[in-house]
N, C-alpha and C positions, 0 to 999 in steps of 0.2 A: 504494500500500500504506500502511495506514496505521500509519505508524511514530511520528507525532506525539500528542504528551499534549497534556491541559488543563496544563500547565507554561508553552504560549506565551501565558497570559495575558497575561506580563509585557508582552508586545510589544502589547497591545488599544489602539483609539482611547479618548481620552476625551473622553466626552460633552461636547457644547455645552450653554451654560445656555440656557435654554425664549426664545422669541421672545416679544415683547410682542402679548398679542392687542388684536383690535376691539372696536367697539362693538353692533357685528353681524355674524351670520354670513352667506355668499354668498349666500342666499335672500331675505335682510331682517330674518331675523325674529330679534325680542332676543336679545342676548346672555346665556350664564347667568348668573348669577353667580361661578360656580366657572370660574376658566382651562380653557379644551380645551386637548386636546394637540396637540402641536406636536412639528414634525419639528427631530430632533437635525441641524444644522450638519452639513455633509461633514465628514469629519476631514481636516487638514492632512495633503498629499502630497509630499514629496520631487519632484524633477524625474527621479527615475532608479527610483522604485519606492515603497521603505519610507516609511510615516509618518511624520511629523516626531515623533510620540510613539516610531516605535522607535528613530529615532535620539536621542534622550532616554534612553531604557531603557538603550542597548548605551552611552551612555558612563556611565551608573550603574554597569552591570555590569563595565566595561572599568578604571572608576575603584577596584573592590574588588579586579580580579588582581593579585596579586602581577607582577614582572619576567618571571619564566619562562612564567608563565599566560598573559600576554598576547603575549608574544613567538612562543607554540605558537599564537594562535587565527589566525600570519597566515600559516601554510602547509600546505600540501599536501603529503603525500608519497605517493612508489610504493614497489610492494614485489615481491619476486619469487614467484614459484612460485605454487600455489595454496592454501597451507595457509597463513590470516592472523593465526597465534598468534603470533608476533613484532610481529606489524606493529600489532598490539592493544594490545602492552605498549608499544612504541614511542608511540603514541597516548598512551596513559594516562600516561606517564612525560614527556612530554613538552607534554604538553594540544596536543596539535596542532588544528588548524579543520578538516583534513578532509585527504580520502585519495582515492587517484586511481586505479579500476581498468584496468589495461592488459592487453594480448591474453594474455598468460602467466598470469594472475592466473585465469583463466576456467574454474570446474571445468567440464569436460566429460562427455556422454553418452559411453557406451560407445562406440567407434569416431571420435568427435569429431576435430577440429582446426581451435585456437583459431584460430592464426593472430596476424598482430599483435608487434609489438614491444614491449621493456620501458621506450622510452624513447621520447621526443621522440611526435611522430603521423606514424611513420610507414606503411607502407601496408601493409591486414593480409590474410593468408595467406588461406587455402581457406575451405569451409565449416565451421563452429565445431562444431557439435551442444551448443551451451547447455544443461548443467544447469541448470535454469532454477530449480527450489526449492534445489538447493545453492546459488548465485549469490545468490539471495533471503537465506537464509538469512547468508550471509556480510555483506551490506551490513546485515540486518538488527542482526549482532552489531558492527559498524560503527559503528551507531546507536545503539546503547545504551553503547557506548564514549565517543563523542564527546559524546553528551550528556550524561555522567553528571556531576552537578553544575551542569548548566546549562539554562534556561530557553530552548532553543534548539535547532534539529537541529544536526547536523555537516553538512560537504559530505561527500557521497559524490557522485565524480564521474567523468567515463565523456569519452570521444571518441566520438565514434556522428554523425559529418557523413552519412555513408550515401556510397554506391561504396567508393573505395580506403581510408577512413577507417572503418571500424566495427569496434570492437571486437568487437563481437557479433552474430552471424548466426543461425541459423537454430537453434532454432523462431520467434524477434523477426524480424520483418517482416524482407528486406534491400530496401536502398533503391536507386535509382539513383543517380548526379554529380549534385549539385549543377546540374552545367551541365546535366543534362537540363532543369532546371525553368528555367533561362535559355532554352534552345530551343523549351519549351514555351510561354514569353512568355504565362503566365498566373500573378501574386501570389498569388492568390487560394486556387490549388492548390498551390503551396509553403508556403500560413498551413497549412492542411489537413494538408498530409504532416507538415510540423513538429511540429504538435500531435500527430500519430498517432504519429508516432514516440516523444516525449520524452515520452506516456501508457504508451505500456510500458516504458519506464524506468522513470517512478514506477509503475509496478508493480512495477517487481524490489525500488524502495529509493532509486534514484538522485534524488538532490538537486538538480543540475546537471551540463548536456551543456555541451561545451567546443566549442558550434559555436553559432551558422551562420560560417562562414568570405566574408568579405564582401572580400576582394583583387579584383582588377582586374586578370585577366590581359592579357598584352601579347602572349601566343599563343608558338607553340615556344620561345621563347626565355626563358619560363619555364620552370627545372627540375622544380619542388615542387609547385604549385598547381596549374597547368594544369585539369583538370576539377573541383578542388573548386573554383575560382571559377564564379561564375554567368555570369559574362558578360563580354566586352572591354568592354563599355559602362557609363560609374561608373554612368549614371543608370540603367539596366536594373539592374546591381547592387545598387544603391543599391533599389529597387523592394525586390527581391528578400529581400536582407538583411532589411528592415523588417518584409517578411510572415512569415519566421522566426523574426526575435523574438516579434513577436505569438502566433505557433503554440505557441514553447514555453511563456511566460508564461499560455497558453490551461493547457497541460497542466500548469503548477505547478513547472517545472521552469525553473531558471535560465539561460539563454544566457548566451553568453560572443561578442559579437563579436570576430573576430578576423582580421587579425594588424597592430596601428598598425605602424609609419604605413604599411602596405602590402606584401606580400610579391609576389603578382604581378608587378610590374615590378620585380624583380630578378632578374640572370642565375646567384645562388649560393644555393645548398643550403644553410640556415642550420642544418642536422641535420651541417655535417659543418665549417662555412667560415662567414665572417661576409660576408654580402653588404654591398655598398656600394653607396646609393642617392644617384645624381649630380643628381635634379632638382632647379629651387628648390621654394620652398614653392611657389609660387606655381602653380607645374605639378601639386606634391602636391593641395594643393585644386580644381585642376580636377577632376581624375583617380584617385587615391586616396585620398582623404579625402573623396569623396563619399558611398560608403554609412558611411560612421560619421560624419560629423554628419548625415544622414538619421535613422541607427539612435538617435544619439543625443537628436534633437529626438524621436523616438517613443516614449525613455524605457529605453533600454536598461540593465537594471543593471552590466552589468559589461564590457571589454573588454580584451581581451591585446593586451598590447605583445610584436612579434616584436625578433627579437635580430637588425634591419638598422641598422648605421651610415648616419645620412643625414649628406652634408659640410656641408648648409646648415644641420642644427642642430646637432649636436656629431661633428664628423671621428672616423672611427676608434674610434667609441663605440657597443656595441651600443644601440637605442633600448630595452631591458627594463632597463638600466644608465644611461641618459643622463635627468639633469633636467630637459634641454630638450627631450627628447622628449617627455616627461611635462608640462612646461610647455604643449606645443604642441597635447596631445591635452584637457588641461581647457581652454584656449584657444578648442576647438570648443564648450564647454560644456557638457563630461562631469562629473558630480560624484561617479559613481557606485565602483565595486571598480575599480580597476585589478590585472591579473594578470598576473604574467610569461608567456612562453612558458616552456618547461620550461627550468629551469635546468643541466640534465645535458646541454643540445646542445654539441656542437662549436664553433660560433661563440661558445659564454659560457664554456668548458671553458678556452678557448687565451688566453681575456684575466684570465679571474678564475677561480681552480681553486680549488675545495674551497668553504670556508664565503663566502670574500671575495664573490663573486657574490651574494649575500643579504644581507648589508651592505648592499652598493654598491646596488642593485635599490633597499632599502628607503629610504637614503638619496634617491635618485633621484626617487622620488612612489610605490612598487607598495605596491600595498596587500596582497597578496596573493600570496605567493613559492610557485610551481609547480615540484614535484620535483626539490630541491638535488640534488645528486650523494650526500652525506650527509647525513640532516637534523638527525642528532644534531651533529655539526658546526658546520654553518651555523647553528643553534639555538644554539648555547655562544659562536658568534661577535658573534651579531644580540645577543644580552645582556652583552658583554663591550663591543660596542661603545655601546651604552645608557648601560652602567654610565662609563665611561672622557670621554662627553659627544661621540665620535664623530659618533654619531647621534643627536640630541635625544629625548627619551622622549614628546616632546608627538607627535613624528612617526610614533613607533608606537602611541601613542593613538590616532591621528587612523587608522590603516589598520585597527585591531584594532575601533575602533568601526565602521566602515563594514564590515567583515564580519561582525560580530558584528547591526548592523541588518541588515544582507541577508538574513540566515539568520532573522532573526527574522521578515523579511516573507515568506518564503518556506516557512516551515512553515503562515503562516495559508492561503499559496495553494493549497499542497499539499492542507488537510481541505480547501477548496472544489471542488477542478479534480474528484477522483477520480484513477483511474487506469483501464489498458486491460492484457489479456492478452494475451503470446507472439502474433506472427501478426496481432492485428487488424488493424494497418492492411496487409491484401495487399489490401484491394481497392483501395486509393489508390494505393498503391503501382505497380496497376497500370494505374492510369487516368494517372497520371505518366508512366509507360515509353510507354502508346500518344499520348498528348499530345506525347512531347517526338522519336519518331524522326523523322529526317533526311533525305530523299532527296537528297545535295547533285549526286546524276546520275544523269541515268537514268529512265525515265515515271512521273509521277505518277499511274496509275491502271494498273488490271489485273496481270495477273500476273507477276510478275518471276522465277520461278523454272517449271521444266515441272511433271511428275508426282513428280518427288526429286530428293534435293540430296548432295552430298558435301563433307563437313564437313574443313576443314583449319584449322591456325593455331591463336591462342591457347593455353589451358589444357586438358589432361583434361576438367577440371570442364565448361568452356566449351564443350567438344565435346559432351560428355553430357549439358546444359542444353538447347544448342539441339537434339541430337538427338531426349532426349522430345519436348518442344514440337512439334518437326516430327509425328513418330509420333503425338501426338493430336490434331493437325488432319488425320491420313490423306495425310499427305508421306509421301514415301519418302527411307529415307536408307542411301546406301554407293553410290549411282551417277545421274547425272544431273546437273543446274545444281552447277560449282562454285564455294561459298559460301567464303570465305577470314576470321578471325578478327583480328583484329588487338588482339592483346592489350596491345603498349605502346605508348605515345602518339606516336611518331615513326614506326616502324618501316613501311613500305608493304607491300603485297603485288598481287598479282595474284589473278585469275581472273573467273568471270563475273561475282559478285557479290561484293564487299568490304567489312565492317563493321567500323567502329570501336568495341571496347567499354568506350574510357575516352575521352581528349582525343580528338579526331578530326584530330589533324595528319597522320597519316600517310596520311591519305586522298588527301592535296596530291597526292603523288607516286606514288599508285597506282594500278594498270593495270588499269581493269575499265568493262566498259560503266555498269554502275551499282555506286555508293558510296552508301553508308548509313552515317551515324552513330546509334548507340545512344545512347551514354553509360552504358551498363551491364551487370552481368553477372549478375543475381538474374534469378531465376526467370520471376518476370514481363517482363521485359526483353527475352527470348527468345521469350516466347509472343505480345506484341508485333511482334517483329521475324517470323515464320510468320508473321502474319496479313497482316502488309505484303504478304510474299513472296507468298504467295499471292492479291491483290488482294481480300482479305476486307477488310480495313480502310484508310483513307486511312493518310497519312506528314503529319499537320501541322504538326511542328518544323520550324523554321529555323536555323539556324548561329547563335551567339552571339558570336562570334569569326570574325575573317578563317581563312581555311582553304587557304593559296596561293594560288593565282589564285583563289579563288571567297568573294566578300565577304561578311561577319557579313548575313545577313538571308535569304542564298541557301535555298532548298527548294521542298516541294510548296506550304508552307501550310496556313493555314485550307480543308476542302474548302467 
């Protein structure tokens, strides 16, 4: 959508001066008199995205804000309900950089439900029914907030990873896990989904998605990630992540790798507890720090530090809080936004409450403070401690100019990418779902189901999803093969058939002649999963992760 003016002039390359010409041209023949023309010089590129001229521009502009001005361009806040006349004035009173919509925020269609939580990313509720021009509408008045007086968009920014993480569902495409596209073990179709997805984003408005989530799950024994990681494997990971940045940067929209130095291999819920991460670095860089310095040699602008204590770099210290974690991630040779995770979680709540966690953050290297608990607060803190020499003013220079460049290179992406309406991407969406299911037992060919099926487990929704589905491939449903659901990621079941349609742990210990992992629960997911059943279509995914006895690589295959 195009919310951006001729205002981001400011942000333009400037021309090279002319190359010196020949004596003749490619052919032989005289030169004219008069110089031809000559192609203008690349413009100088940052290693993470923006110009060197807009990083030039954003510390011109960063050098005219006053304390309070600059202090507002380096967070993000949430806000409740769906009505965002507060959260406008808040904005404008405060010059904040930008604003973060969560599942509460979501005006809905008649009968809707958003789904989604007011804080941290956690996992969102049923089907939305997206007002999709109110929604428009609301980021559009966002827009003209944040920019007013500036040469720049605001962030308006979104969770939208696709499975348990999206904000927003339907009429917007819904997507499967992450780990589907790890099972599918094709980049190429996660660049593709990415870009499709973060196209209707910027259609609604949206600035920046706060995904792809690039951890390196360690399998059950992660609480939190589990399916939004792509894969146990860094390197498959690491693959993965790169093609999702690439997708969004396709669509003009800003990724946010995410969570330093690694949230997968820890055993705590950082939404409630501070995990503690016991390996050395040395194990970190095999293993978790391989898709972000992958994401970050390919130029990624931005990355969230999660709120895990590692003992090898600062004990006891979340890393969105700890300098040495921040040491350790430009160490990989990140230059780009650093972002907290949300600063309202549990593990930042119980060590620094109220404004001090924003401070600390900013003191620490973030460049970019995500969802204080208060941010009029932490906003009176972060300039009190400016003011008093706490925290250097060069240092919030230095985080206000780098978002202040991001935004600037990121509104020229925006007029070029275009954008995509509600829905477009179902068809990727659904070549994803048939690419990534599972057979991890059971034949890989013919029909795994008789004439109908009887639907148990999981959600309503889940039941009523795969039931159409069945009913318009001419399945019967209410008696015959029983299909069993498995809606959360450990939980096992029985019966003929077993499908997992998030992590696929629970498969491990499950009682059925054949198991299926999905990794999802949209629309297409389902119609996927019928076709399998009914030996219409191959099962070419493979397990991305160990699955109890049956090791990361286990399935049908490629047919």
């Amino acid at each position: 959508m195009a919310f951006l003016t001729a205002a981001l002039a400011l942000s333009a390359c400037t021309p090279g001066s002319p190359a010196g010409g020949g004596d003749a041209t490619p052919g032989g023949a005289p030169a004219s008199s008069a110089p031809g023309p000559t192609a203008a010089p690349e413009p100088e590129r940052t290693s993470w995205g923006p110009l060197v001229s807009d990083v030039r521009a954003a510390r011109a502009a960063v050098a005219e804000m006053s304390l309070p001005e600059k202090t507002g361009q380096v967070f993000v806040d949430y806000y409740t309900g769906t009505d965002p006349a507060a959260e406008l004035a808040t904005a404008r009173r405060l010059h904040l950089g930008g604003v973060i919509v969560m599942g509460d925020n979501v005006p809905l269609a008649r009968g809707g439900d958003a789904g989604g939580g007011a804080a941290g990313e956690g996992a969102a509720g049923g089907a939305s029914g997206v007002d999709t021009k109110a929604l428009a509408r609301v980021t559009a008045r966002f827009h003209q907030e944040l920019s007013a007086g500036r040469d720049w968009p605001g962030i308006v920014s979104v969770d939208q990873e696709g499975g348990m993480v999206a904000r927003l569902k339907s009429p917007l495409t819904e997507w499967p896990t992450p780990m589907a596209f790890g099972a599918a073990g094709d980049p190429e179709l996660t660049e593709q989904a990415q870009r499709a997805m973060d196209a209707e984003l910027a259609g609604l408005g949206f600035t920046v998605n706060f995904s792809p989530d690039a951890d390196v799950t360690i399998g059950p024994a992660d609480p939190v990630i589990g399916a939004r990681s792509f894969s146990s494997d860094p390197d498959a990971a690491a693959d993965h992540t790169v093609a999702a940045v690439r997708g969004a940067l396709a669509a003009g929209v800003l990724p946010a790798v995410k969570h330093f130095p690694g949230h997968g291999s820890v055993t705590t819920d950082s939404h409630v507890g501070l995990p503690a991460q016991d390996a050395r670095v040395q194990e970190l860089r095999g293993r978790d720090w391989v898709p972000f310095e992958r994401s970050i040699e390919a130029g990624a602008p931005m990355v969230m530090l999660g709120h895990i204590a590692v003992d090898a770099l600062e004990p006891g210290v979340p890393s969105s809080l700890s300098a040495a974690s921040y040491k350790a991630l430009r160490g990989l040779g990140f230059e780009g936004v650093a972002v907290t995770d949300a600063l309202n979680m549990g593990a930042v709540e119980q060590s620094a409450p109220g404004g001090g966690a924003a401070v600390e953050a900013l003191a620490a290297g973030a460049d970019l403070l995500l969802m204080p608990t208060g941010v009029a607060e932490a906003h009176a803190a972060v300039v009190a401690a400016v003011e008093s020499g706490e925290v250097p003013e060069s240092r919030l220079d230095q985080a206000a100019t780098r978002v202040v460049a991001m935004m600037m290179w990121q509104g020229r992406m925006a007029e070029d990418a275009g954008d995509a309406l509600p829905g477009d991407g179902a068809d990727t969406a659904l070549a994803a779902a048939r690419a990534s299911v599972t057979v991890v037992s059971g034949a890989c060919s013919g029909p795994l189901v008789g004439d109908g099926i009887r639907i148990v487990g999981g959600t309503a929704a889940d039941r009523d999803r795969l039931g159409a589905s069945a009913r318009g491939a001419g399945l019967g449903v209410g008696s015959g093969t029983l299909v069993t659901l498995l809606g959360g990621s450990h939980t096992p079941g029985s019966g003929d058939v077993v499908v997992a349609l998030d992590a696929p742990w629970g498969l491990a210990s499950s009682s059925a002649q054949t198991r299926i992992a999905l990794y999802g629960r949209a629309p297409e997911s389902f119609e996927a999963l019928v076709d399998v059943l009914l030996g219409d279509e191959p099962a070419p995914g493979t397990l991305p992760a160990d699955v109890g006895d049956y090791p990361a690589g286990t399935g049908c295959g490629p047919p």
